[in-house]
BALODO-735475 format. One record per residue (C-alpha): residue number from 1; residue in three letters; x negated, y, z negated. Coordinates in pm, whole numbers, plus 50000, padded with zeros to 5 digits. Each point is the difference from the previous one (the first is absolute). Example, Ala and Ser with C-alpha at 12.3 -4.5 7.8 and 13.67 -1.06 7.14 Angstrom:
2
    i   aa      X      Y      Z
    1  ALA  48770  49550  49220
    2  SER  49863  50344  50066
//
This chain:
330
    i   aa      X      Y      Z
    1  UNK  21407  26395  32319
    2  UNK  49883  49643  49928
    3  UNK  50098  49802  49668
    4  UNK  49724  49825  49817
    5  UNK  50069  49619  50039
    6  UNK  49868  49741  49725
    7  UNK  49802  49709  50193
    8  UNK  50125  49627  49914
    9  UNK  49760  49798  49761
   10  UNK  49770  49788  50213
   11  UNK  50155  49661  50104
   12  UNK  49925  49736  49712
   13  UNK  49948  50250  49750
   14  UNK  50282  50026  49691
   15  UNK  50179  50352  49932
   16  UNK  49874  50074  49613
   17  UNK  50363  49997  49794
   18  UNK  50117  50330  49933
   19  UNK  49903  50169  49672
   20  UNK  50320  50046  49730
   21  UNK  49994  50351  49831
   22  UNK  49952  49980  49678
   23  UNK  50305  50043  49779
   24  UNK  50102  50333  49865
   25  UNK  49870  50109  49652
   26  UNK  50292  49992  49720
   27  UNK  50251  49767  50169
   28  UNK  49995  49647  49828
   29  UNK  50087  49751  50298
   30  UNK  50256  49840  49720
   31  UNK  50106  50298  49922
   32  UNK  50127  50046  50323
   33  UNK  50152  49698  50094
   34  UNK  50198  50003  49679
   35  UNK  50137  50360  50105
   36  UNK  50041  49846  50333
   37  UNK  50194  49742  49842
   38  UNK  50222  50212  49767
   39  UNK  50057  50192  50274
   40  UNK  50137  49719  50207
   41  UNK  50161  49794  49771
   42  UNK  50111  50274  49757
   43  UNK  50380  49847  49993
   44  UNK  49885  49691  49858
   45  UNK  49783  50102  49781
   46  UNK  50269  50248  49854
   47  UNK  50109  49698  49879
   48  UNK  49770  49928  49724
   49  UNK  50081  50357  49814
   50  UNK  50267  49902  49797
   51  UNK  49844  49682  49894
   52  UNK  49647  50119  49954
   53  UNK  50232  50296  49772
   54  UNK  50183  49740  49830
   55  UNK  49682  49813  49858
   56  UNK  49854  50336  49970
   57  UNK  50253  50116  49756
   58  UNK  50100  49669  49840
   59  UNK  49670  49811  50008
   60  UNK  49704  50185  50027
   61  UNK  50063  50367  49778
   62  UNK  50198  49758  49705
   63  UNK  49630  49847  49931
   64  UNK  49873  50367  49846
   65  UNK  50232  49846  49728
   66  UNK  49789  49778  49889
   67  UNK  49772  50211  49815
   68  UNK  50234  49987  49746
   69  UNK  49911  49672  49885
   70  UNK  49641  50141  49871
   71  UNK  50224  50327  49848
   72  UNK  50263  50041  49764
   73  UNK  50355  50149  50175
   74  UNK  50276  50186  49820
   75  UNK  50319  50031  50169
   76  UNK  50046  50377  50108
   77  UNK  49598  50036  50031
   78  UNK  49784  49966  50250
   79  UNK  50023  49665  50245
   80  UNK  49627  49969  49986
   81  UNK  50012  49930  49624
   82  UNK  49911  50259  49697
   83  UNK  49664  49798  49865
   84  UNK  49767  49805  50117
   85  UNK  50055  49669  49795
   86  UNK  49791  49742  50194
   87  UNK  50016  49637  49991
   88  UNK  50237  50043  49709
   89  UNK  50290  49865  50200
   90  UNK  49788  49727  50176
   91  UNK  49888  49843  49651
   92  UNK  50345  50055  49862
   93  UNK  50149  49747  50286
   94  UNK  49704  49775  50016
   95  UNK  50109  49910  49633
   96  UNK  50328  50027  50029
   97  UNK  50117  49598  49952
   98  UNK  50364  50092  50228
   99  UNK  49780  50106  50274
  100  UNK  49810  49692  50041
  101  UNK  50273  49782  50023
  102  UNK  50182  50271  50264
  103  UNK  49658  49882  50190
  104  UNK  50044  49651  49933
  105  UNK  50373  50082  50151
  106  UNK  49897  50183  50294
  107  UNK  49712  49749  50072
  108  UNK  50284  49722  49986
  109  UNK  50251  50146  50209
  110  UNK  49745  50155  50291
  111  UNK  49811  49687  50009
  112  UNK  50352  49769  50064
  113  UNK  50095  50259  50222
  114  UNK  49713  49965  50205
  115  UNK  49943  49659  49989
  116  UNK  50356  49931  50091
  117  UNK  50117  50330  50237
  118  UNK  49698  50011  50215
  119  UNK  50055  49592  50178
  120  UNK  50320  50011  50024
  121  UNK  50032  50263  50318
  122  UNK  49738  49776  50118
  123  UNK  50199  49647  50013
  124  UNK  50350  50176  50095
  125  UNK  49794  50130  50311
  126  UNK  49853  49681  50113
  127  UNK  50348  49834  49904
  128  UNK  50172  50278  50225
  129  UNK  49713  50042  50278
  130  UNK  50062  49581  50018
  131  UNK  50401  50079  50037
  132  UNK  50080  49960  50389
  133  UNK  50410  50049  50005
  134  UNK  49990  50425  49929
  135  UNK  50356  49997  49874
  136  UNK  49890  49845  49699
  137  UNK  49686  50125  49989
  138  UNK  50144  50356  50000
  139  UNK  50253  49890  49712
  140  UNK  49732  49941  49797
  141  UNK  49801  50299  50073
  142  UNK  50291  50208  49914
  143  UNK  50104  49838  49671
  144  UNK  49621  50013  49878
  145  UNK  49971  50376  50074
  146  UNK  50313  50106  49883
  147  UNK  49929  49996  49649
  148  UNK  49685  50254  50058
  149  UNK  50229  50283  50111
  150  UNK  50177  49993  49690
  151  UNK  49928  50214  49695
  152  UNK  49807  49868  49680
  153  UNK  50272  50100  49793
  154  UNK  50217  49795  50270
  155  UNK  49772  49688  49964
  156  UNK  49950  50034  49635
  157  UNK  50414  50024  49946
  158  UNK  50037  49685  50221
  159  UNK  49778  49835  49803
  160  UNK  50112  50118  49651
  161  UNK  50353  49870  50083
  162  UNK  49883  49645  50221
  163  UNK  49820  49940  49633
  164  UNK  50252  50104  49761
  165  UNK  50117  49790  49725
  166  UNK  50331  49962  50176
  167  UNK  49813  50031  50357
  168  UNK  50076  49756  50324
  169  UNK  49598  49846  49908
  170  UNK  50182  49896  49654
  171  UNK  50266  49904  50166
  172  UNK  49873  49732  50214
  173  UNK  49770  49872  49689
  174  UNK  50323  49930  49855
  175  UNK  50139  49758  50270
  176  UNK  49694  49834  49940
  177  UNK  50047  49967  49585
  178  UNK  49743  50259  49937
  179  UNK  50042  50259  49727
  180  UNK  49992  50383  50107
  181  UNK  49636  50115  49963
  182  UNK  49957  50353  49940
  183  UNK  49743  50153  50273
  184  UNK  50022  50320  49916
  185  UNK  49979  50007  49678
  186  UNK  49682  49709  49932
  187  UNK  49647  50110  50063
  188  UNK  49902  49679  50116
  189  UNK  50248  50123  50276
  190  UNK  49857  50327  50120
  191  UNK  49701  49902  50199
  192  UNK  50215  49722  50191
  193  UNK  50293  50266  50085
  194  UNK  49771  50250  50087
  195  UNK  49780  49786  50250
  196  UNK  50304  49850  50162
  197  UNK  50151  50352  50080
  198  UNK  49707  50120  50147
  199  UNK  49983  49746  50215
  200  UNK  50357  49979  50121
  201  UNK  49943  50393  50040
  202  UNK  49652  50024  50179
  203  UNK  49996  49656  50214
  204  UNK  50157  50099  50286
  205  UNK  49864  50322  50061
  206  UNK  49646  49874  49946
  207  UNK  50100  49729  50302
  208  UNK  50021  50350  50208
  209  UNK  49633  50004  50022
  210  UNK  49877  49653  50008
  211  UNK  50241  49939  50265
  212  UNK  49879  50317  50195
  213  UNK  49655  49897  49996
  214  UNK  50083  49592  50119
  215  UNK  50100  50137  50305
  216  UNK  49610  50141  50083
  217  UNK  49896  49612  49980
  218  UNK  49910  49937  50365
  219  UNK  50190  49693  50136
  220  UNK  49701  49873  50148
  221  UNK  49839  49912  49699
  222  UNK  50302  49802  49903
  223  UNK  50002  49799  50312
  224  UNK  49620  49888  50005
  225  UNK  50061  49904  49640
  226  UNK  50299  49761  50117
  227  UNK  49734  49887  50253
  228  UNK  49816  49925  49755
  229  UNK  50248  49775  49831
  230  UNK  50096  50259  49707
  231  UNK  50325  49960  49864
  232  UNK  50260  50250  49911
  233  UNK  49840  50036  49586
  234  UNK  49640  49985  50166
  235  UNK  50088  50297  50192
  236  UNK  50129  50182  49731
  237  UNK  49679  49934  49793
  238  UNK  49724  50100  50293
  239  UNK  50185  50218  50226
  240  UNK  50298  50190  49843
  241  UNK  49862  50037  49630
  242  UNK  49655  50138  50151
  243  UNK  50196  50239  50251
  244  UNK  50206  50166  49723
  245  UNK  49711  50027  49763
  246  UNK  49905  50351  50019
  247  UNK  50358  50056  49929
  248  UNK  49986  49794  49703
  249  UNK  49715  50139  49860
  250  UNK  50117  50329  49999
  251  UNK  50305  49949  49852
  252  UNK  49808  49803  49753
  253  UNK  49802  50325  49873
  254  UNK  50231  50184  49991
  255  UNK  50211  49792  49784
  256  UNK  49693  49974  49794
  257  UNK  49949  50396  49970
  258  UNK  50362  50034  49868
  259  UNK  49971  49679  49801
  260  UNK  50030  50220  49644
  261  UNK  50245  50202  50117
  262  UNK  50301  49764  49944
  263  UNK  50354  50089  50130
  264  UNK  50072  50261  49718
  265  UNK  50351  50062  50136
  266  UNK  50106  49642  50033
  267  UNK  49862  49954  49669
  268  UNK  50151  50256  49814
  269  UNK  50353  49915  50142
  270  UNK  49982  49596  49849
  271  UNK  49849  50067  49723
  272  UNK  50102  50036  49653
  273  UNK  49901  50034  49635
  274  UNK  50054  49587  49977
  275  UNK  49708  49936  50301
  276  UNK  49741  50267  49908
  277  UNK  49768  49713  49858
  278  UNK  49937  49903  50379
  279  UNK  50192  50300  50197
  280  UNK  49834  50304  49917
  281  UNK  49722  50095  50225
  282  UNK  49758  50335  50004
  283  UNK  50200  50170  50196
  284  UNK  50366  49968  49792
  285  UNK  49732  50056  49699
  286  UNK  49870  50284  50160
  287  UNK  50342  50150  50086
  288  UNK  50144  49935  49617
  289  UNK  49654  50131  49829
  290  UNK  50034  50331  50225
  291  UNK  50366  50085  50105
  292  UNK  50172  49888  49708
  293  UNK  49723  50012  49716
  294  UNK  49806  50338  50156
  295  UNK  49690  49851  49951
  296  UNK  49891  50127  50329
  297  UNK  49627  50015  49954
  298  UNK  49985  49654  49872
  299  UNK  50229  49866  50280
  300  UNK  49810  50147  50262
  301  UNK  49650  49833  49857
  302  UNK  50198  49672  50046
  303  UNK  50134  50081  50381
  304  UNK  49610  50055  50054
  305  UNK  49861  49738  49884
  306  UNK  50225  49819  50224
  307  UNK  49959  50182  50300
  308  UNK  49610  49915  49942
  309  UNK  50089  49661  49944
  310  UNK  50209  50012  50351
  311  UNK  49710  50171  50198
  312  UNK  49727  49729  49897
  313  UNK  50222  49721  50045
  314  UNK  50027  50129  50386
  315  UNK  49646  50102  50044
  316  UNK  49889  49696  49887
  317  UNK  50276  49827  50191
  318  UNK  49891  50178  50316
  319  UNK  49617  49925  49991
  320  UNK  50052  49627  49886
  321  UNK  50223  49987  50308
  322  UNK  49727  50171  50247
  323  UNK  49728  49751  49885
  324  UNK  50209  49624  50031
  325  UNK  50237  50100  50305
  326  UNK  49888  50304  50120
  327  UNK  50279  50167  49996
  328  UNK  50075  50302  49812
  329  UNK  50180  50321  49940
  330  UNK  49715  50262  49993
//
């Protein structure tokens, strides 16, 4: 019994490409290869449950709360509020005088935070990347992170008792003839304390990434530009500054979207009655006018208004970004 045979294509002549079935109805091709991918990979991804739970729980349920700053809550009642009340709250803060200047405080201390915490990483990471003998270079790295594994209420007792009346600070001042000067307790104080801890606390750790990203810069680009006759500050300026930029920039919005949301914890723990004329920010206001006056409705209008406040500043952050340096978060 013969086989049928399929005669070869004449010589010169192409083969037409084969036809691909067409895919099967009701199976999404991305579908798949995330199943595929699950499937796979399923120990790492098992790995994002507890945190996708945690801001699940603690972040993303917590904002049904809100609707009570449109209704009026009595302890024991519902937690969505008894009646609908409006903009009631809204108007009541809008002319409340105390809560414009806890704005003008929180505008204050996020804006010298910023202004001051954000370079700072930057030059200790040139200084160190320009560091050649790693003993010392190490020492440093290790003193400057140190101080970010310790507790606020850590940092905030150091600082309470380095500034003390009676404190080593006034101490040396009076080697030098110089009456004690009471930091804690002047509001001319506050903002200086409170910027200089935050930087002694977040400095180092901040280096973390800046230094992390220097060592993408490919060396090539600093040896044409010492071909070129660049000096050490040259380089900095057109090859390491513009190799760390996307780094910068989003570190940059992101400082920006939590600009409003000053260091409540660091706050409350150095302040006092004496400093509330330039201490007391929205969120220590917030935390008095709810938890210890119950005036939970009206609080939670305020902690809105800044969390709107918060989301334009890094929207707006994020597009102006996009359109000068193209770089961006979304």
């Amino acid at each position: 019994m013969s086989t049928p045979t399929t005669s070869a294509p004449p010589h010169g002549t192409r083969r037409p490409p084969p036809t691909k079935a067409p895919p099967r109805r009701g199976r999404h091709p991305g579908r798949t290869g995330l199943r595929r991918a699950l499937r796979r990979d399923w120990q790492l991804y098992s790995l994002a449950v507890l945190p996708l739970l945690f801001f699940l729980v603690f972040r993303y349920l917590p904002m049904l709360g809100n609707v009570i700053a449109f209704r009026r809550f009595e302890p024991g009642g519902s937690i969505f509020g008894e009646q609908w009340v409006g903009l009631r709250y809204v108007e009541m803060f809008l002319s409340d005088p105390t809560f414009w200047q806890v704005f003008r405080n929180t505008l204050w201390l996020g804006g010298l935070t910023l202004v001051f915490c954000f370079p700072i990483p930057i030059v200790l990471a040139l200084l160190l990347n320009e560091v050649h003998r790693r003993s010392l270079k190490r020492f440093v790295q290790s003193v400057s992170y140190l101080p970010h594994f310790l507790s606020i209420v850590i940092v905030a007792g150091i600082t309470l008792q380095m500034l003390a009346t009676d404190g080593p600070v006034n101490h040396v001042l009076g080697w030098f003839g110089h009456d004690p000067i009471r930091f804690i307790q002047e509001p001319e104080w506050f903002r200086t304390v409170y910027v200089g801890s935050e930087i002694w606390q977040t400095a180092g750790w901040g280096t973390i990434l800046y230094l992390a990203a220097l060592t993408t810069i490919d060396e090539d680009l600093y040896e044409a530009a010492r071909i070129d006759g660049a000096g050490r500050l040259q380089q900095i300026w057109h090859v390491t500054l513009p190799g760390i930029r996307p780094t910068m920039i989003t570190l940059l919005i992101l400082n920006v979207g939590t600009f409003m949301a000053v260091g409540f914890e660091k706050v409350l723990l150095l302040y006092n009655p004496l400093t509330h004329q330039t201490s007391d920010v929205i969120s220590t206001y917030v935390y008095r006018t709810g938890v210890e006056s119950n005036s939970f409705g009206y609080a939670a209008a305020i902690g809105l208004f800044e969390a709107i406040i918060g989301l334009v500043l890094i929207t707006s952050a994020n597009q102006l970004s996009r359109r000068t340096v193209g770089t961006s978060l979304w």
